[in-house]
N, C-alpha and C positions, 0 to 999 in steps of 0.2 A: 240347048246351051247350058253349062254347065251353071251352077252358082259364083263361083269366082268366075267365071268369063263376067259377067252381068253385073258381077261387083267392083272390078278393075279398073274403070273409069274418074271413078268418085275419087281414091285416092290421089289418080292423075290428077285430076281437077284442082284438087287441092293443092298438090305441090305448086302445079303450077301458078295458082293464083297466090299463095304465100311468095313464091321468087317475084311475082308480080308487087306484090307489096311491100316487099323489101325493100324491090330497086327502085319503087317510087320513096318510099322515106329519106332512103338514099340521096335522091336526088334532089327534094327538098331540104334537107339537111344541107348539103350544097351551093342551094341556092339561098338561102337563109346566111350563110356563112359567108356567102360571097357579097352579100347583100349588107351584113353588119362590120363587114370589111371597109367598106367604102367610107362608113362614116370614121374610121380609125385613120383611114388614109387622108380623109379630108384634113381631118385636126392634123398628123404632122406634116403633110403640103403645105398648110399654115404658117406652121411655126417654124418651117423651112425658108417662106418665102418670106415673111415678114422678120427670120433671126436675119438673112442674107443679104436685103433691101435696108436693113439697121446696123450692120456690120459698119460701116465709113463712122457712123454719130460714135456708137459705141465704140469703137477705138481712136477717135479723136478725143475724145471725150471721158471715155472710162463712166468709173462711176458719178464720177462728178455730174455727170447730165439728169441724175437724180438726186441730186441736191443743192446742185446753181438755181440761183431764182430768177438769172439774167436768160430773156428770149431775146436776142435781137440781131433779126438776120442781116442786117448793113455790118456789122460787124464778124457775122461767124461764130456767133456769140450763144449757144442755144443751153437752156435747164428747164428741166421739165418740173422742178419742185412747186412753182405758182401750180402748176393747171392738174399736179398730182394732189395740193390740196385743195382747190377748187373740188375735185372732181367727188373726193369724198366728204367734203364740207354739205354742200349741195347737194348729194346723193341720203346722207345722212342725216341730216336734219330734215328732209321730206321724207323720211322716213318715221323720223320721229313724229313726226305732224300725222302722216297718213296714217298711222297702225291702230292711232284708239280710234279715230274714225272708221275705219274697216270694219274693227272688230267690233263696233259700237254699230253698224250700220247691217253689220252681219248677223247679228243678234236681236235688231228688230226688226227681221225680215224671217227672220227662222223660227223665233219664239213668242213675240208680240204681237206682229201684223197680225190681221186677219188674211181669208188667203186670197182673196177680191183687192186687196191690197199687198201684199205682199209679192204678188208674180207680179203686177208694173214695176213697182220698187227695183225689184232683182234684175226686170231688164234693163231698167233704167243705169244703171248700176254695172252694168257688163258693156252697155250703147259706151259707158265712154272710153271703156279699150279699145273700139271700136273707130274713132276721131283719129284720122289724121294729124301728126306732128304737125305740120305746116299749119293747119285751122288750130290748134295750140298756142300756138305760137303768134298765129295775128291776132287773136282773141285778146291773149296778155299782152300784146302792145297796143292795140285800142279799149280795150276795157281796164283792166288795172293797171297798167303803167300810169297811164293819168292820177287815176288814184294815189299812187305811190309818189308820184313826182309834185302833188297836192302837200302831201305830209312832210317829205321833207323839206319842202320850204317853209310851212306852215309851223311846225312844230321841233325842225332839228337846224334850222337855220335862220337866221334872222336878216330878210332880203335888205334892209339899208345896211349891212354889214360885207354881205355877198364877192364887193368890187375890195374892199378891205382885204378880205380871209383868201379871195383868191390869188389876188399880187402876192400876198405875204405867203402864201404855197408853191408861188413859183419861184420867189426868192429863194425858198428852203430846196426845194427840189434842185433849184441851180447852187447849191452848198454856200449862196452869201449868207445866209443866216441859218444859225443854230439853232433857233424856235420856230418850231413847225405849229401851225394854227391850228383852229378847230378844221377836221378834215371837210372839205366839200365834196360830195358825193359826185364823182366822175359819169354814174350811170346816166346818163341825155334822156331824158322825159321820162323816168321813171327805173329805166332801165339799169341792170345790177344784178346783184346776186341777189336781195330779197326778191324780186320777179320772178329768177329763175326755180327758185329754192319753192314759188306757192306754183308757179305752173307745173313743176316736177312732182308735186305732194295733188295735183287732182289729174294726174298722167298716172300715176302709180296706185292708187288708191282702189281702183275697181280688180287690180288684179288681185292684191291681199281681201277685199271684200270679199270677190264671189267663192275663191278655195275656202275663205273660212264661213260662208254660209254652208257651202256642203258640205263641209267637217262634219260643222256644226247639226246639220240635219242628220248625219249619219250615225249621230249621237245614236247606242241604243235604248230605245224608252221604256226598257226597264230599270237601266239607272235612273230614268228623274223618277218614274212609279216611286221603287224605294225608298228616294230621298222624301218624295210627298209621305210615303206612309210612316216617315219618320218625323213628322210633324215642321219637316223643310218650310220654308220661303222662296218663292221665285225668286232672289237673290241668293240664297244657298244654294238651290237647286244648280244654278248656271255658274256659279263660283266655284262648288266642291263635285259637279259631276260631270258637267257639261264641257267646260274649260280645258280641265288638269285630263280631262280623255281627248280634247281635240287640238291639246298644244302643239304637239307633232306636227298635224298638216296649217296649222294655223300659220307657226312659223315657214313651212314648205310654201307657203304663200309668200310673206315675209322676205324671203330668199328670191323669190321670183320676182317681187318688186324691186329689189334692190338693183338684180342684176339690170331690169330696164330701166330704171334711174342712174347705173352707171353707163350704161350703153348710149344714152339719149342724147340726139344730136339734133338736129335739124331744131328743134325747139326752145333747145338752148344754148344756139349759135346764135337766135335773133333777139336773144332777149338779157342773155346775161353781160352785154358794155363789150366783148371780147377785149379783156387787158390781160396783159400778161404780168403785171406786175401784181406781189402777193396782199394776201387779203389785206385790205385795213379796214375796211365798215363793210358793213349788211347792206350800206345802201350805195357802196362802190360798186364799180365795174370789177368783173373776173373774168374769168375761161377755166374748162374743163379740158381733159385730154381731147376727149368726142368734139367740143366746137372749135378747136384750134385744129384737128383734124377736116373738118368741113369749113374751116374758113378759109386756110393754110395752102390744105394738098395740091390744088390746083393751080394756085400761084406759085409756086415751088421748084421754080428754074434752075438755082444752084444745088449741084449734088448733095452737099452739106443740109441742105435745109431740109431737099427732100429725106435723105434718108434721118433726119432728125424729128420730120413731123410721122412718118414709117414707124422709128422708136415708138413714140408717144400710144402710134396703135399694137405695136407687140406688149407694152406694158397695162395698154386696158385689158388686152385679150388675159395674160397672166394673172391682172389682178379679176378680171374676173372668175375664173378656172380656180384660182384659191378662195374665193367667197363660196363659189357653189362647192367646191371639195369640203370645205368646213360648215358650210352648210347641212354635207348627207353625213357628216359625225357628229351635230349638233342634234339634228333628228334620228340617228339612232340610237344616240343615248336619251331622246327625250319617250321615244314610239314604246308602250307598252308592250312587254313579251308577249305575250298573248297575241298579237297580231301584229308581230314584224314577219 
């Protein structure tokens, strides 16, 4: 047999198994594609079915239904402006509560703890992403509510004045009289927007924790080295190295807490009074889109109402989708060049 008889095969081999590898990428490629389809189709199914199911509010209504503050379905009467500022009243202030804590929690677990200490800590710390809304939610109505419903009588109301201040609020509310009293907190045993605002700030809190403990550890330790051998402080050190290089995902935490303290429902259906009327104290009763949505939806008989409490969910959905869109241009102007 000749030498190329003997050598003819191998080439074969070869093509063949290249057309074999082709049409396998091919077909992953395929399936990958058809696979990040889905999730494109989900979002505009979405906002197909929720623009469609809002269509009645929205053209009864125009824009006015974001900016009436009147809900009131005996009348036909629907604005989403109470539960649009509830929503980020409430979502933003546990915000501002939760982030030094995070980032304060995140940083003694990363950089002080010892490490016999610091893996409990971290799980401890992740256990409460881990709680169901509903045990949230009856926690803060037996355990802090009372608390809360303690202080305001004790210290923002005066109880032999109570039967006083409350006639003379319902006077006002009924337009006989032009002086409105000191306000009495509508929220029943504690219950209100201060509730909802501390059960939402220890709801939110473990997710900005644990992103910015791993920032934070991925710090590389040749910046603190350097900074030590520059005669640093462990307060320099996490101020000028540690930080200003893990702002990026710190805030990508940040972003992720918010959107579940905008989304939050079931926890802050049972604890925030659900009033539709707009804020006047910390220690009133409010509503969010989210718990006027889970108080609402199911009693929602007349079409009007239903597609009005529908609204309320196509507008969280939006204002969510623009928080995280402004969210991934906030972190890429924050994310050093070097590793975007």
């Amino acid at each position: 047999m000749s030498e190329s008889a003997r050598s003819s095969p191998t080439p074969v081999r070869s093509r063949l198994g290249a057309a074999l590898s082709s049409r396998s990428d091919r077909t992953f490629q395929i399936l990958i594609l058809a696979l990040a389809s889905v999730i494109v189709m989900v979002f505009v199914l979405s906002v197909y079915q929720l623009g469609r199911e809002s269509w009645p509010a929205l053209q009864a209504f125009g824009w006015r239904f974001f900016t009436e503050r009147t809900w009131n379905p005996v009348q036909d009467r629907f604005g989403a402006a109470a539960m649009i500022v509830g929503t980020l009243v409430t979502s933003l202030a546990a915000l501002v509560i939760s982030v030094p804590l995070a980032v304060a929690s995140a940083l003694f677990v990363a950089e002080y703890a010892p490490k016999w200490l610091a893996n409990p800590v971290g799980y401890l710390i992740e256990l409460l992403a881990a709680v169901p809304s509903v045990v949230y939610g009856l926690w803060a109505l037996f355990v802090i509510a009372p608390i809360l419903a303690h202080w305001q009588t004790a210290y923002f109301v005066n109880p032999e004045n109570v039967a006083t201040i409350t006639r003379c609020n319902e006077l006002w509310a009924q337009q006989q009289t032009s002086l409105q009293c000191f306000f009495v907190p509508s929220g029943a045993g504690g219950r209100g927007l201060a509730l909802a605002i501390i059960i939402l700030t220890v709801m939110i809190l473990p997710y900005t924790a644990s992103v910015a403990r791993d920032v934070i550890r991925l710090v590389p330790q040749d910046q603190r080295e350097a900074m030590y051998a520059l005669g640093a402080t462990k307060w320099e050190v996490i101020s000028r190295a540690i930080l200003p290089y893990a702002r990026a995902g710190i805030l990508g935490g940040v972003i992720l807490a918010l959107g579940r303290a905008l989304g939050e429902t079931l926890a802050v259906a049972m604890v925030i009074g659900d009033s539709q009327d707009i804020l006047k104290s910390l220690w009133g009763g409010a509503s969010t889109m989210a718990s006027v949505i889970a108080n609402q939806f199911g009693d929602a008989q007349e079409a009007l109402h239903r597609s009005s409490v529908v609204t309320l969910g196509l507008t969280l959905f939006f204002v969510s989708v623009v928080v995280n869109f402004a969210a991934r241009l906030i972190i890429a102007r924050l994310t050093p060049k070097g590793i975007q």
